[in-house]
C-alpha angles and dihedrals in degrees: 000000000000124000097256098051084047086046094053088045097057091044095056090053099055089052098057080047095060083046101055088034089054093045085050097058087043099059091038098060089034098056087036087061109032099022120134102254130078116284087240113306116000132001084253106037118093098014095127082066093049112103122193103252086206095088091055106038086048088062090044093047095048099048080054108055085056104049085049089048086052095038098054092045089055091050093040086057098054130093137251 
């Protein structure tokens, strides 16, 4: 193999990895705040503590979905 094709490869990779890594945190927070089971106590005790998770996950989303859109034009350019 030559290094470029070992380069793009790797960077591929990495990329898929952002992605999972991404999908993982979102799932996480998401389950965390609107899972099934109570927040701690009671359905009702400690809510003043509780945050909306929306407003974060949409920034790290974003930036992102950024990162992953240049990322994949940059592999896609380079040469095998």
């Amino acid at each position: 193999m030559r290094k470029s094709s070992i380069a793009r490869f790797l960077a591929g990779v990495v990329l898929l990895a952002l992605v999972v890594a991404v999908t993982v945190f979102n799932v996480i927070n998401l389950n965390e705040a609107y899972g099934s089971g109570e927040p701690y106590y009671s359905r009702t005790t400690n809510m003043d503590k509780w945050t909306n998770p929306l407003p974060v996950l949409a920034v790290v989303d974003g930036v992102a979905v950024i990162v992953v859109v240049g990322g994949f034009f940059l592999w896609r350019r380079t040469r095998v």
